[in-house]
C-alpha positions as CSV (number, residue, x, y, z in Angstrom):
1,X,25.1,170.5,143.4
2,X,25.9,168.4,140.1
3,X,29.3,170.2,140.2
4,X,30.2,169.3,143.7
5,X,29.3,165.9,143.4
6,X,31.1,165.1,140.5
7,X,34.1,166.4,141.9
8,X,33.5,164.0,145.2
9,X,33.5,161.6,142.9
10,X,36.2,162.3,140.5
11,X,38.2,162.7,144.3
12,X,37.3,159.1,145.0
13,X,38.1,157.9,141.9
14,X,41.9,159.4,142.3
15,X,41.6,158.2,146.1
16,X,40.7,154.3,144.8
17,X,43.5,154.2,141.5
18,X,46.2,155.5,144.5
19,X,45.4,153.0,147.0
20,X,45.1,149.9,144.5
21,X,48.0,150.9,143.2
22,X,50.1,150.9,146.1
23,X,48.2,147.6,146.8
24,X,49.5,146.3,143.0
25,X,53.2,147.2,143.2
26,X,53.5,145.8,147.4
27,X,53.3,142.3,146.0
28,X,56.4,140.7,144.1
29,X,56.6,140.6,140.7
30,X,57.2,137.1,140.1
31,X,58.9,133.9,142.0
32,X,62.5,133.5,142.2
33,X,63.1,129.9,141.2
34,X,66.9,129.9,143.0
35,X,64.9,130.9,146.3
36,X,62.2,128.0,146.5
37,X,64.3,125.6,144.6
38,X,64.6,123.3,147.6
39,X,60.9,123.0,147.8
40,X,60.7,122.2,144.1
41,X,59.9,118.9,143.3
42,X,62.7,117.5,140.7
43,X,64.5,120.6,140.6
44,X,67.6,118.7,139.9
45,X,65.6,117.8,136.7
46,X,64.7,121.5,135.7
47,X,66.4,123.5,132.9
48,X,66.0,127.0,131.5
49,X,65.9,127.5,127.4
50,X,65.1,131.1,125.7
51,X,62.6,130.2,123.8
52,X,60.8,133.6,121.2
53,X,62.2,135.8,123.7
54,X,60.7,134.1,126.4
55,X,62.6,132.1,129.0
56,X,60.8,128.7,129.3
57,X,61.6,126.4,132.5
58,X,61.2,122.6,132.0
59,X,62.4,119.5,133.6
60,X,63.9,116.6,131.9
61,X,64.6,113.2,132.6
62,X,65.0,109.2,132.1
63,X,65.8,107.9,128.0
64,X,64.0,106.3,125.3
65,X,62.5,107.8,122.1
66,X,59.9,108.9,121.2
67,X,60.3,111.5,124.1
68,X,57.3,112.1,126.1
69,X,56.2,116.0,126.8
70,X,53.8,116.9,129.6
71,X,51.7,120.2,129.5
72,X,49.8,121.8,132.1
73,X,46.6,123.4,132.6
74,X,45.3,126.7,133.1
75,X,46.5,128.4,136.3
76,X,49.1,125.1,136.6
77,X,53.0,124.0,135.8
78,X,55.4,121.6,136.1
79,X,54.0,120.7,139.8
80,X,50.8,119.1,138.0
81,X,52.9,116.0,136.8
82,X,54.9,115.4,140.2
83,X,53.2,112.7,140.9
84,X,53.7,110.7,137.6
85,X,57.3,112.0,136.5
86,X,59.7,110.2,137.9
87,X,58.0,106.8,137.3
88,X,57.3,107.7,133.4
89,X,61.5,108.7,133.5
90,X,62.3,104.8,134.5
91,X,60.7,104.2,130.5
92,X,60.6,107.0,128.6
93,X,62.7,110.6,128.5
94,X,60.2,112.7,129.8
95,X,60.4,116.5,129.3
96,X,57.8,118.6,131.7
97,X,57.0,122.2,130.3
98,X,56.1,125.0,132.0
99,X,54.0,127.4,129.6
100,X,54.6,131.3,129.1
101,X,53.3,132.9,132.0
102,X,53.0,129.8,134.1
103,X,55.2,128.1,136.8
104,X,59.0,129.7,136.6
105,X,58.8,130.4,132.6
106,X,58.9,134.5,131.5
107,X,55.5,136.3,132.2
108,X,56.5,139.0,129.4
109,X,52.9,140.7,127.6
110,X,52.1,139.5,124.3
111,X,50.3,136.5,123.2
112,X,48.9,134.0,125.5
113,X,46.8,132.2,123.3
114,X,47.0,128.0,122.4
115,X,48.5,128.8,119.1
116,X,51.0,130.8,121.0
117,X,51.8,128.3,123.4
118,X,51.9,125.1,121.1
119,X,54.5,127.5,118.7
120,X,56.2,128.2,122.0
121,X,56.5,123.8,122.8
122,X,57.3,123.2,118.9
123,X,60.4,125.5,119.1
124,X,61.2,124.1,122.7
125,X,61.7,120.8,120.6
126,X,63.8,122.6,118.2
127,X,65.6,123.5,121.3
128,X,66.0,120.2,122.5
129,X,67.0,118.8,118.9
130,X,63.5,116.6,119.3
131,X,62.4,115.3,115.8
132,X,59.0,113.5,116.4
133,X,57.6,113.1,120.5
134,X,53.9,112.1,122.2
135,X,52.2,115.1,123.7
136,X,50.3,114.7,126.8
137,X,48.2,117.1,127.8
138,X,46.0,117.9,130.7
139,X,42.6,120.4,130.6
140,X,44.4,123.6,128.5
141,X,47.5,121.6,128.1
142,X,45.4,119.4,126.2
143,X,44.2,122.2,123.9
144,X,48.0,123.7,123.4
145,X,49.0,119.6,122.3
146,X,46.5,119.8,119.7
147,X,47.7,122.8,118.2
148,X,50.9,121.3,118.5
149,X,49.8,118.7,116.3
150,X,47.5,120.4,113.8
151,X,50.3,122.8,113.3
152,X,53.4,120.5,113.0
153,X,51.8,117.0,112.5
154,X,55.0,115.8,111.5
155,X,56.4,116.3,115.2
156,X,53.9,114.3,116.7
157,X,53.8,110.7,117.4
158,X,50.8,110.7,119.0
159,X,48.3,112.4,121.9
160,X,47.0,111.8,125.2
161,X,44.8,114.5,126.1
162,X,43.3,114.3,130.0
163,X,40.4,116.1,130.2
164,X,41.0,118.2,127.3
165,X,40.1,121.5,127.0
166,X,39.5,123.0,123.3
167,X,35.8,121.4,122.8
168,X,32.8,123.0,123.9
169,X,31.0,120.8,126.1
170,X,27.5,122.1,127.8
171,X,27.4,121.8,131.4
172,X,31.0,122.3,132.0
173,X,32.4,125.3,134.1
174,X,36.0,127.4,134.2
175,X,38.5,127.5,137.1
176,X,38.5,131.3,136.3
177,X,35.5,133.8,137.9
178,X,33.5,134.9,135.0
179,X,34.5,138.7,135.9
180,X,38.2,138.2,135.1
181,X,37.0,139.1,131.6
182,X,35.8,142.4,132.3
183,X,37.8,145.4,131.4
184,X,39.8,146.9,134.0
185,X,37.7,145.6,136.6
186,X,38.7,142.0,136.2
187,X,42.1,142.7,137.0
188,X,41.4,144.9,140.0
189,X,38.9,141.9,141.1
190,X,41.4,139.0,140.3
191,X,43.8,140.9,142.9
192,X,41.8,141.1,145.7
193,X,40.5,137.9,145.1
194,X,44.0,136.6,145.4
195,X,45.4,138.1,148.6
196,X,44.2,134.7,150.0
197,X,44.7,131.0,148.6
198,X,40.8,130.8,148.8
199,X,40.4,131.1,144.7
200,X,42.9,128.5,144.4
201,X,41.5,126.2,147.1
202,X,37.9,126.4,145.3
203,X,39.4,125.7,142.0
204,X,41.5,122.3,143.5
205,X,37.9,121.1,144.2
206,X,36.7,121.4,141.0
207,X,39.5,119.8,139.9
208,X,39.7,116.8,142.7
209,X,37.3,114.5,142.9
210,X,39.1,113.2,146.0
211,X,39.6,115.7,148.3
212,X,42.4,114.2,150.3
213,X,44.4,115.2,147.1
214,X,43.9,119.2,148.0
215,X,46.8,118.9,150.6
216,X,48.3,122.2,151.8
217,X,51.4,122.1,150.6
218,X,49.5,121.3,147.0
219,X,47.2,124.2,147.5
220,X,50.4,126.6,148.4
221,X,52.4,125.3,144.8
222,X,49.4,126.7,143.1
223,X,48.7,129.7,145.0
224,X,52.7,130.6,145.3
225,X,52.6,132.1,141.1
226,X,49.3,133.7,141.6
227,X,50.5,135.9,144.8
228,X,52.6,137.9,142.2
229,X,51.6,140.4,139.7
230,X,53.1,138.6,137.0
231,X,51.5,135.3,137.4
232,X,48.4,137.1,137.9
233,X,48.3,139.1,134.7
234,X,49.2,136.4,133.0
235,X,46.7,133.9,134.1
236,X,44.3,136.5,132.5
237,X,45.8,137.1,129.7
238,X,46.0,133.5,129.3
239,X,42.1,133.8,130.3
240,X,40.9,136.1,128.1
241,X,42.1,135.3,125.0
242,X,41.4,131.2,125.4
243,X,38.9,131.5,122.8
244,X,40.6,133.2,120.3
245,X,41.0,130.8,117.6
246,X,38.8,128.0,118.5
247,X,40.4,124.0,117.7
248,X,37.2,122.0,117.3
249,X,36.0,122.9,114.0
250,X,39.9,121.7,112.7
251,X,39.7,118.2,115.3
252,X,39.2,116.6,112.0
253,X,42.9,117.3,110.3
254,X,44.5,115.3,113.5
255,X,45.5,112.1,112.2
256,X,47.8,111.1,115.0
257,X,47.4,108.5,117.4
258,X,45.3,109.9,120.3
259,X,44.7,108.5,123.8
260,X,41.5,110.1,125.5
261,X,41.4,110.2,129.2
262,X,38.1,111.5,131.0
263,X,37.0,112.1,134.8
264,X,33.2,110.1,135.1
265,X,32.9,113.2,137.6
266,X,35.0,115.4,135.7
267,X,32.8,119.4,136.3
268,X,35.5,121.3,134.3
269,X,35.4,119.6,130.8
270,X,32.4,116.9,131.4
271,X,32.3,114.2,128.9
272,X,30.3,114.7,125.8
273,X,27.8,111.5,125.4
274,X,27.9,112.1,121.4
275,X,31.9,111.3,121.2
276,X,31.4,107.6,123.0
């Protein structure tokens, strides 16, 4: 009897690895930008660097120095600053980053952590022959900044951090499902949780505190990435090793000039009473 129904189940084991990967491999691999360029916003402005190995996508424009560089959040890209980029360009040079793994940059394995990513955006403004810039970041794009600074203080002119991830605040919650971190079973999860723009809806209204903002065509920039198996191993890559090398214990060694911008109804990263 024990025999039998181990082999049933050993049979539906094979019968479930077949099927989800047939599921896996029918979605795309990743977003062509040449193919959706016309829906891009700025794509006149974007430009492609090979960066580590990795082919970073960014968009640049407008003068002045210091330059200003923008980075994302978790599960975001370039399309996060559309709505601020082309009237920062009429003052500043502005430079828009999309991270490894994020947007149209590479998706390669490998490290995905905020160290990675801020080494990644200090070698971009090696790239761009940048001596010295402000960083501003928004929720993990906050976090990568300060590692950005604490790294290559020398670089930075200064910070504005929206919402910054990187400090542990009680009461705050995650765009991500807690069971992306499980083994194996996040992954399987993640996919089926993402053959629908539902995940991505949920996590605009966490992030919205007006919801006229969570348009469609906003909810379909965000979901677009995440439809593909690279964007989605790399949002949990990007996931699971967050905490890593954890920033707050080091906040002390910034000494750059740092502007702090917080949500009143902010539920991601709420606003810690003891830093007012």
């Amino acid at each position: 009897m024990l025999k039998t129904f181990l082999k049933l189940l050993l049979t539906l084991i094979v019968i479930a690895a077949i099927a989800f990967t047939v599921f896996w491999f029918a979605r795309p691999g990743h977003v062509s930008f040449e193919e959706v360029r016309a829906g891009v916003p700025y794509s006149e402005s974007s430009r492609f660097a090979e960066i580590d190995g990795v082919r970073i996508h960014y968009q640049e424009k407008g003068v002045g120095t210091p330059p200003r560089v923008l980075i994302h959040g978790f599960t975001s890209s370039t399309y996060s600053w559309k709505d601020v980029f082309e009237r920062l360009s009429r003052t500043f040079r502005v430079i828009a980053v999309d991270l490894k793994g994020f947007g149209f940059s590479g998706k390669s394995d490998g490290d995905y952590t905020r160290r990675a990513q801020a080494q990644l955006v200090a070698h971009l403004l090696n790239h761009l022959k940048i001596e010295k810039a402000w960083l501003g970041g928004s929720s993990m794009g906050g976090e990568v900044a300060l590692n950005v600074a604490l790294a290559n203080p020398q670089r930075v002119a200064g910070l504005i951090l929206i919402g910054s991830a990187g400090v542990e605040v009680k009461g705050s919650s995650s765009l991500a499902p807690a069971y992306v971190r499980i083994p194996f079973v996040g992954r399987t999860l993640t996919a089926l949780a993402l053959t629908s723009d539902k995940l991505v809806r949920e996590g605009l209204e966490k992030s919205f505190f007006d919801d006229a903002k969570i348009t469609a065509e906003r909810v379909a920039h965000y979901y677009r990435p995440l439809r593909t198996r690279g964007g989605q191993l790399a949002a949990l890559r990007a996931r699971t090793q967050a905490d890593q090398f954890p920033i707050e214990q080091d906040l002390g060694r910034v000494n750059v000039r740092t502007l702090i911008i917080w949500g009143a109804e902010d539920v991601l990263f709420r606003w810690r009473q003891d830093a007012q």
